[in-house]
N, C-alpha and C positions, 0 to 999 in steps of 0.2 A: 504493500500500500504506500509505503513512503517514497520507493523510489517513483512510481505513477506521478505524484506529487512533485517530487523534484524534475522529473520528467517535465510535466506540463509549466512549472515554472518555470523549468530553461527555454521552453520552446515559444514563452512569450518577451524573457531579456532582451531586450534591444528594439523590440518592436516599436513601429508608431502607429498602431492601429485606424489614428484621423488620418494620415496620409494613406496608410496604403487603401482606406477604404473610398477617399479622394479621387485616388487611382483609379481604381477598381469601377466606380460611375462612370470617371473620363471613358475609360476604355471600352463600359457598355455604352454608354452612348454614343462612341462613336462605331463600335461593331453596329446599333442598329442604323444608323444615318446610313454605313456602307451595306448593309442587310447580309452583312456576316451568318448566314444561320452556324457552321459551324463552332466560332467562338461564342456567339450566345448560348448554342446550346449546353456549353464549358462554363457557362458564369450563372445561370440559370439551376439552380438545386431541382433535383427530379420531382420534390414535392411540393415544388411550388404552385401558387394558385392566387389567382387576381380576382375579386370580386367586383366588378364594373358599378358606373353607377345607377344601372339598372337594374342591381342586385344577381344580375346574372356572373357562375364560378368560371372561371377561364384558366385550363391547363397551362402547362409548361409547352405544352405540343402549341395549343390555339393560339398561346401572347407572340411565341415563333413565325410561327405561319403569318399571323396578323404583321407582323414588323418585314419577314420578309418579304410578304405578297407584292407583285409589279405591279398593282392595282394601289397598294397602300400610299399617301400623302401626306403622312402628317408629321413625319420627323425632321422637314427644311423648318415648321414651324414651332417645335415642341421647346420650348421653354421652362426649365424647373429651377425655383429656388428652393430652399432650402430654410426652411423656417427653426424647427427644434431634430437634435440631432442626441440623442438619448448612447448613449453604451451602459451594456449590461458592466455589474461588480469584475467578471474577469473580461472585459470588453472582446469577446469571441461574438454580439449578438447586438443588434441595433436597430433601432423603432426611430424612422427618419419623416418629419413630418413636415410638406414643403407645399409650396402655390405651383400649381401647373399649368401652363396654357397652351393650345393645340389646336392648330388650325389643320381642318383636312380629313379625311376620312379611312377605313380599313373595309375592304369587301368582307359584305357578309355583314358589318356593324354599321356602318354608313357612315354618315359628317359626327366627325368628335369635335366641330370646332367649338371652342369653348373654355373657361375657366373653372380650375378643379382642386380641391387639398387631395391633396397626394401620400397618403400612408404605408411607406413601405417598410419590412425587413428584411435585414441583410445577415448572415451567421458565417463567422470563419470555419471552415472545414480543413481536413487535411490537404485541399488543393486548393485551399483560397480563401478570399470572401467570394460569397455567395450570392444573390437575388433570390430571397424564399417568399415574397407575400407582396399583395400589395391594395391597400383600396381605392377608387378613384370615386370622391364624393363631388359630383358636379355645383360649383356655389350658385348661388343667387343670382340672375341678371340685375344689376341697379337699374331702379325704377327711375 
């Protein structure tokens, strides 16, 4: 049991977990701008699952397809800041809450254009950080 222990704390010494997980966004978002399915399907955790904001679940397979479809529009426009940025106590695990904006559409779901809070999680694994969840709560149009 102790050595597990000193295991998992050497394998976090040196880390900067804000950057690589920095990283780790830049470089899915730019896999999906280029419609990488390969690399996203490498940054994508197999149990991941999007719940839309039409309450409808969306696999690991469907948010793929959806990003690399020749049909899809909307990542020249996709826009995320980055509002609260939570790490768990051994920060292996992250609940990122940010403002999204998206103009454009995904076949099969039609126009996302629109403004949305963005709730995602991310979990380091042994080949990374991860993309495990995500919810898109579409806001209010001001009246």
């Amino acid at each position: 049991m102790v050595r597990v222990k000193v295991v998992g704390w050497l394998s976090r010494a040196g880390r900067d977990p804000e950057r690589e997980l920095r990283e780790f966004k830049a470089r899915f978002e730019r896999a999906s701008r280029e419609k990488d399915r390969a690399t996203l399907d490498g940054m994508i955790h197999p149990d991941f699952s999007m719940v839309t904001p039409d309450g409808d679940v969306v696999s690991k397979r469907g948010v793929i397809e959806g990003i690399v479809s020749p049909g899809s529009t909307f990542m020249p426009t996709y826009d995320r800041k980055e509002r609260t940025t939570v790490f768990t106590a051994g920060r292996d695990t992250v609940r990122e809450i940010a403002d999204l904006s998206i103009g454009g559409k995904i076949p099969g779901r039609g126009d996302l254009s629109g403004k949305y809070t963005h709730s995602a999680i991310f979990i380091r694994t042994e080949r990374g950080w991860q993309f495990y969840g995500n919810t898109l709560t579409r806001k209010a149009s001001a009246a």
